[in-house]
C-alpha positions in Angstrom: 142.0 155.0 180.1 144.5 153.6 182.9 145.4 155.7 185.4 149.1 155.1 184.9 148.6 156.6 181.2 150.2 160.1 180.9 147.4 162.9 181.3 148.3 166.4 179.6 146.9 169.7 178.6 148.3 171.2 175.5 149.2 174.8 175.9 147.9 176.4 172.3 149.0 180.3 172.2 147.0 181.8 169.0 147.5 185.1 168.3 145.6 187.4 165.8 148.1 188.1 163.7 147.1 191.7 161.8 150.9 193.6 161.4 150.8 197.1 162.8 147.9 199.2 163.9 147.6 203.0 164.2 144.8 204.3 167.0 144.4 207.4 166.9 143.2 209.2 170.3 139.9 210.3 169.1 139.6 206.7 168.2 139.5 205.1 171.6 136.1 207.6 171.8 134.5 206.5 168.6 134.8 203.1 170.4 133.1 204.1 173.6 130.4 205.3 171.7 129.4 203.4 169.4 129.6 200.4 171.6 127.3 202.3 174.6 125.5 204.4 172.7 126.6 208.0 174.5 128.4 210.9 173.2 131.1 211.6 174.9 133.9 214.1 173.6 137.5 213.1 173.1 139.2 214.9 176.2 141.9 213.9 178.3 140.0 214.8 181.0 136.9 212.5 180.1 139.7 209.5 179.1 140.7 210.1 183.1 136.7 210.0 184.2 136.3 206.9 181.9 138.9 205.0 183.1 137.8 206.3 187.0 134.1 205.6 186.3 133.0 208.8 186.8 131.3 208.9 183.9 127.3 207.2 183.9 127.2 204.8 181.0 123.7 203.0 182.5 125.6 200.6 184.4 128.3 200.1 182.1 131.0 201.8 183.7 133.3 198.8 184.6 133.4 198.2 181.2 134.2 201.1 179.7 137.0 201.7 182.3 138.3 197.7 181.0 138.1 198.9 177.3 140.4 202.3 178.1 142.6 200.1 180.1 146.2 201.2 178.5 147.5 197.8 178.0 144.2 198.1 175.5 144.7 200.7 173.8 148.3 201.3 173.2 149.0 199.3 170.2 152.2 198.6 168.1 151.6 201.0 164.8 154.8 200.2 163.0 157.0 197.0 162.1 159.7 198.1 163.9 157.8 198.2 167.3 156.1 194.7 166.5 160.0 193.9 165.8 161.0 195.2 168.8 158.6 192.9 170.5 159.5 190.0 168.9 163.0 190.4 169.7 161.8 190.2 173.3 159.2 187.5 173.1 160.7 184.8 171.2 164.1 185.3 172.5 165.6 181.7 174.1 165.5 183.4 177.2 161.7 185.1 177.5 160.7 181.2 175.8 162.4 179.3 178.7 161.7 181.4 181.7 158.9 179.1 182.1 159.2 175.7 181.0 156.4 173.3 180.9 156.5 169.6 182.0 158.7 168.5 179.9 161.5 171.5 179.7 160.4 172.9 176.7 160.1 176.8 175.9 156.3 178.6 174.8 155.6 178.7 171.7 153.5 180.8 169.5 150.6 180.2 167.0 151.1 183.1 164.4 147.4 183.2 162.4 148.3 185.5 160.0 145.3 188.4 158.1 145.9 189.8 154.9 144.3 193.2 154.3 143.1 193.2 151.1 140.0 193.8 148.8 139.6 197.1 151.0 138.4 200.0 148.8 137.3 202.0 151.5 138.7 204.2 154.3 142.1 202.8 156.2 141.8 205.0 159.4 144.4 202.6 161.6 146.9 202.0 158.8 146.6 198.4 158.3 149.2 196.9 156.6 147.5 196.0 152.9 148.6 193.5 150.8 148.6 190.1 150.2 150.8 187.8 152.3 152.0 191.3 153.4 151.6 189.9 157.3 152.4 186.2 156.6 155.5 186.9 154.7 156.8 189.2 157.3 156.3 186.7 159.8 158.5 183.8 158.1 160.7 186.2 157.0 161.4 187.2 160.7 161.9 183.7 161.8 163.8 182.6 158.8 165.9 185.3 159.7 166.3 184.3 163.5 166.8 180.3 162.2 164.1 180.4 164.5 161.2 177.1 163.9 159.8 177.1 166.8 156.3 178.7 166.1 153.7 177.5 163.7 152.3 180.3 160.8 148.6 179.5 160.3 145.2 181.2 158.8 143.5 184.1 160.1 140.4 186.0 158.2 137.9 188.6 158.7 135.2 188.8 156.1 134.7 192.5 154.1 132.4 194.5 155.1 129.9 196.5 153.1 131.6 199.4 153.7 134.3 197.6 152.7 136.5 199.6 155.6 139.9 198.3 156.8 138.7 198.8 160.7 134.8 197.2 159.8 134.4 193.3 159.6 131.6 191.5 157.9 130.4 187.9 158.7 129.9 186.4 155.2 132.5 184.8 153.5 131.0 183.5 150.5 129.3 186.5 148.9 132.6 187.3 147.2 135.5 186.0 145.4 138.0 187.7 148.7 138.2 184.4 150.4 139.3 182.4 147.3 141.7 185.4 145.8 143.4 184.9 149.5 143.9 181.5 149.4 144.6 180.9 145.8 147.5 183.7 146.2 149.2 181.4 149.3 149.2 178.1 147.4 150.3 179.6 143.8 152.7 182.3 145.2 154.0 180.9 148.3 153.3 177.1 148.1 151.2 176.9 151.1 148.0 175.8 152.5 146.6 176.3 155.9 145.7 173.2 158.4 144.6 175.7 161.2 142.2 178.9 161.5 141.1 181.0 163.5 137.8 182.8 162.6 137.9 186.9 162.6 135.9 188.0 165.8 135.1 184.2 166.8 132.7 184.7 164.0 131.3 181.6 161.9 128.2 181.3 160.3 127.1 178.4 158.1 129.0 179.7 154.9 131.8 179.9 156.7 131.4 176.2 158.2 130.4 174.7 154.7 133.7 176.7 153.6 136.4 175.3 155.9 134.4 171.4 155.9 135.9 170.9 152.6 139.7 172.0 153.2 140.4 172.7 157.0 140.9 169.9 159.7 141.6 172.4 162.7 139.5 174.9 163.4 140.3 177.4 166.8 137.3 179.9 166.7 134.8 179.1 169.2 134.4 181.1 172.4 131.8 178.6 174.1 131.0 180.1 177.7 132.2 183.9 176.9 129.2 185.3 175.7 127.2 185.9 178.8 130.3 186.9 180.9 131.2 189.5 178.5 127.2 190.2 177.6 128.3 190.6 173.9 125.9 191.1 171.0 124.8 187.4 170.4 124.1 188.1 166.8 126.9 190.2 165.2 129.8 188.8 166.2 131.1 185.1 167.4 127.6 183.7 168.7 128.6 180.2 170.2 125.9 180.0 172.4 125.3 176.3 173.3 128.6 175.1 171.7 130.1 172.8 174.4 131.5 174.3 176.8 134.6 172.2 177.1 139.0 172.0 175.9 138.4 169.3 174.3 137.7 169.3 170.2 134.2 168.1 168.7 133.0 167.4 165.3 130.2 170.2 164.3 127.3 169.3 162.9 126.4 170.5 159.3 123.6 172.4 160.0 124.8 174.1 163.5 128.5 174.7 163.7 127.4 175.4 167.5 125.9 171.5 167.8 128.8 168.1 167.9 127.6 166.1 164.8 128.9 164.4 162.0 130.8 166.9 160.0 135.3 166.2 159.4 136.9 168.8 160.8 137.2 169.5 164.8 136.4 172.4 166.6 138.4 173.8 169.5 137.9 176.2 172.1 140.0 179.5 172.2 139.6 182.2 174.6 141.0 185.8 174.6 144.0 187.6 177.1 142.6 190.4 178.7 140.5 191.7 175.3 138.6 194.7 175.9 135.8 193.8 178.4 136.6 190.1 178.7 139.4 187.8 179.9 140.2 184.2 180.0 139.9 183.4 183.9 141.5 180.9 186.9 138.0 179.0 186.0 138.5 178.9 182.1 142.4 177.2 182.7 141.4 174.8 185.7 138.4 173.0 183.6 141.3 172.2 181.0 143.1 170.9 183.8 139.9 168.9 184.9 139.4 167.8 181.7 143.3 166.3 181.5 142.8 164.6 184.6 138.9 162.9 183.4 139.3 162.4 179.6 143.6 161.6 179.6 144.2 165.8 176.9 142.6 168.5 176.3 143.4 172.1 174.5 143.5 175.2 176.8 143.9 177.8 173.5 144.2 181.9 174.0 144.5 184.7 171.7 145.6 187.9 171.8 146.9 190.3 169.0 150.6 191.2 167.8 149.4 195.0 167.5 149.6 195.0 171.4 152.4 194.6 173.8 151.8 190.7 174.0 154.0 190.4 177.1 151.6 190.9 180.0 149.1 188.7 178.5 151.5 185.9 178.2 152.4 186.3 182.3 149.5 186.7 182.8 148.3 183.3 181.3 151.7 181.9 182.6 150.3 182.6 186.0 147.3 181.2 185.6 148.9 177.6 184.1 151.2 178.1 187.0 148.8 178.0 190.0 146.3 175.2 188.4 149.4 173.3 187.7 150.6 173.2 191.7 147.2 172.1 192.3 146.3 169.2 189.5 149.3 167.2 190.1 148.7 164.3 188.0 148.5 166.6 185.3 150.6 167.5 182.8 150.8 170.6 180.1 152.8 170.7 177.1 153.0 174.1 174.9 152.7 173.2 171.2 151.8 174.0 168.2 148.0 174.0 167.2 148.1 171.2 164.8 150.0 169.0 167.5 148.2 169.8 170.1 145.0 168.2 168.1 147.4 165.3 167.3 147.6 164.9 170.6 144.7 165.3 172.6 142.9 163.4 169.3 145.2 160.7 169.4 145.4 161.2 165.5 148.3 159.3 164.4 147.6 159.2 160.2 151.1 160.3 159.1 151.1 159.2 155.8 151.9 161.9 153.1 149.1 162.4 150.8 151.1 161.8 147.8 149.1 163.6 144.6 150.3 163.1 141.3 149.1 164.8 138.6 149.1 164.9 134.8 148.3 167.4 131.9 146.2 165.4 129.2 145.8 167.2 125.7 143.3 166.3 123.5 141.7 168.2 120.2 139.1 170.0 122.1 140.2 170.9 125.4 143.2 169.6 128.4 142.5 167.8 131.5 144.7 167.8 134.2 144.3 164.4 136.1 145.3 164.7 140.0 145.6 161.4 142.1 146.2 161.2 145.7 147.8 157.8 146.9 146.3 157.9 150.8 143.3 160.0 151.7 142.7 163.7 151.9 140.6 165.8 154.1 137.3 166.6 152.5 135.7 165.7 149.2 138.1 167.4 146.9 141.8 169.1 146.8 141.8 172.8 146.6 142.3 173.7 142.3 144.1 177.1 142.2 144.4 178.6 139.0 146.5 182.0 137.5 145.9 183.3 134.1 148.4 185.2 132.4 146.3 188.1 132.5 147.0 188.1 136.6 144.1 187.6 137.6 143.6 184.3 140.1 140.7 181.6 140.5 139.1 178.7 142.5 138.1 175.8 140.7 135.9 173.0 141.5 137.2 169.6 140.7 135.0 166.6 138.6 135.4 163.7 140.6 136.3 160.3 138.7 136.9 157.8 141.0 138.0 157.1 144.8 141.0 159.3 145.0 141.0 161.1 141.4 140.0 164.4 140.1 139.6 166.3 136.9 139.6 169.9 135.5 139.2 170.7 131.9 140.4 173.3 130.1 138.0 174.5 127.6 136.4 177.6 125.6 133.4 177.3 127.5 135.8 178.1 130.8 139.1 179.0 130.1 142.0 177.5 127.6 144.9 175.7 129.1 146.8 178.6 127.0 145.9 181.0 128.6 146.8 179.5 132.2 150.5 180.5 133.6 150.2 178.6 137.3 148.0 175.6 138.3 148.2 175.3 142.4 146.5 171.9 144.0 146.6 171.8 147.9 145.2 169.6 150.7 145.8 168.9 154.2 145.0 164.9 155.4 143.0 164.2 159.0 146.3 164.9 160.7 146.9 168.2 159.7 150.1 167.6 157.3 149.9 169.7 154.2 150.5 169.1 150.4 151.0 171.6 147.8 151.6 170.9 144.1 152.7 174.1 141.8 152.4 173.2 138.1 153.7 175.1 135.4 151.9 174.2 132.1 154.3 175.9 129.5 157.1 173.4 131.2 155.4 170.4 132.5 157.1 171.1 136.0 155.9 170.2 138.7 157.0 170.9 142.4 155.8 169.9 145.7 155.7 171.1 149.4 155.3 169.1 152.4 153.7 171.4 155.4 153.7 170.4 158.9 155.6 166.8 159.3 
């Protein structure tokens, strides 16, 4: 690239959106425990020793007294305290306090969970319910006339205990991922461009999963692993995943590996999580990168169930001395499918245009969907309610370049007994397009996400 040619890192703030949690004191133990392998008992006194490192955990006493830090474990248990912090951290003023190249105030990424399919115990009080988190979110900001931020996808697996507080790694052993998503486009009209994987954690299900809808993908952790001497195999293992801000194709066997596969991969790193911090290093290779390659994505998470303040000045910081020191090099905050726009140089803008048709015939319907530009991956996304209230994930038939089918049968399910039909699908840019069809009126509406 010339040298005269603008060089900028985009500034991508995505936070684990989960709604209130409660932690109880003996908790914070539990915790310790399990993740050492000691027994110590709940006690203020031992919570003092921990956090002193008085305590012999075999080495392991720096990261115990990280994990009991109190800007760890003091969480935001109700709505009105994650409110309250809101009010603080979105406000024009907090935004603007420190502006980035080009005068513009932070902005947020809100990846929002739903806590749902959960049958066993609830210990921390999640908030359960579908859209419970997302609709609280754009209700908030709706409320504010606030568009500033950017509401994406955030998902843990179940686990087998099927706990609130326990996560799996599997996402295709169960209908849970489907019921989620389904819900969104059928009940809300909307349909992610941009996730963020529960505990960094992908496997292959989960990459053959988001290969067919998802463009954006924020999970990996690439370079964390041995600094925070994490358990390789049970949570995000991203081992030998390039170690770099700037996206890559996976490959289809290794989501680790750059290969051939649609959507891109980005970097994200966490604020000050319990034994493991994005550092001075992590922000001034993005800056490096700027300055080689012309963009490139610094990302960070934290949680809303925390006081989020710190961990923003404390990234602000960070930006703030690698910026004084790379001078030819910009940064722009932004919104996660931007920032990809950006450092991609993506500019496909064209909507996606589907059309679609109910065709009865003596046996069976077909609905006909047509798209008039490209989407991303081989197929839209077929939600379907019955008017029992139960929801469903469809494959589509494929007919030609650009046109599906579903029919409606007795060996599947009768077009009568269908109350909503949902189609969604992002194109390579990132901009979303949702179709709600009602089949007992022929109506049709559409949603355009993310111009």
């Amino acid at each position: 690239m010339s040298s005269l040619e603008e060089k900028v890192v985009y500034l991508v703030h995505a936070v684990d959106t989960e709604g209130p949690l409660h932690e109880s004191f003996t908790s914070h133990f539990d915790r310790v425990n399990e993740t050492f392998g000691v027994d110590i008992k709940p006690s203020h006194e031992n919570l003092e020793k921990l956090r002193n490192k008085k305590i012999d955990l075999a080495g392991h006493e720096d990261k115990a007294c990280l994990m009991l830090d109190s800007l760890r474990i003091d969480t935001n248990s109700s709505w009105d305290q994650i409110d309250n912090m809101l009010d603080i951290i979105t406000s024009e003023n907090y935004r603007n306090e420190v502006c980035d190249s080009y005068g513009n105030g932070w902005i947020y990424n809100w990846f929002c969970m739903d806590h749902v399919g959960i049958t066993g115990n609830n210990p921390r009080r999640r908030d359960m319910g579908y859209s419970n988190i997302h609709d609280h979110y754009h209700e908030y900001f709706n409320m504010k006339n606030d568009s500033n931020d950017l509401i994406q996808w955030h998902y843990h697996p179940l686990s087998l205990t099927n706990d609130a507080h326990r996560a799996g790694s599997t996402y295709l052993n169960s209908g849970h991922i489907y019921n989620i998503i389904s819900r969104k486009i059928i009940d809300r009209s909307w349909f992610p461009s941009s996730f963020r994987a529960g505990h960094h954690a992908e496997r292959p299900d989960a990459n053959f999963f988001l290969e067919q809808w998802i463009p954006f993908d924020f999970s990996s952790d690439a370079g964390l692993i041995t600094r925070a001497n994490r358990s390789s195999a049970r949570y995000g293992d991203w081992r030998g995943a390039p170690n770099s801000w700037i996206p890559y194709h996976p490959d289809h066997d290794n989501y680790k590996k750059p290969g051939a596969c649609r959507r891109y991969i980005a970097k994200c790193l966490p604020i000050n999580e319990r034994a493991y911090t994005i550092t001075e290093e992590d922000v001034a290779l993005a800056f490096d990168e700027a300055g080689q390659h012309g963009a490139s994505i610094l990302s960070f998470t934290n949680h809303d169930f925390r006081n989020m303040a710190p961990d923003i000045e404390h990234v602000r910081n960070l930006i703030h001395e690698c910026a004084k020191i790379h001078t030819n090099v910009k940064f722009r905050y932004s919104t996660a499918t931007d920032a990809m726009r950006g450092v991609l140089k993506i500019t496909e803008s064209q909507e996606i245009k589907f059309s679609a048709e109910l065709r009865l015939y003596k046996t069976h319907t077909r609905l006909i969907v047509k798209s008039e530009n490209k989407v991303f991956g081989p197929q839209p996304y077929l939600a379907i309610k019955l008017k029992d209230g139960s929801y469903h994930w469809q494959n589509f038939d494929f007919e030609e370049k650009n046109v599906w089918s579903y029919s409606f049968d007795k060996d599947n399910v009768l077009i009568e007994q269908v109350e909503e039909i949902g189609v969604a699908a992002n194109n390579v840019s990132g901009l979303t397009e949702v179709l709600n069809i009602t089949p007992a009126t022929g109506l049709i509406v559409r949603t355009i996400l993310n111009k």
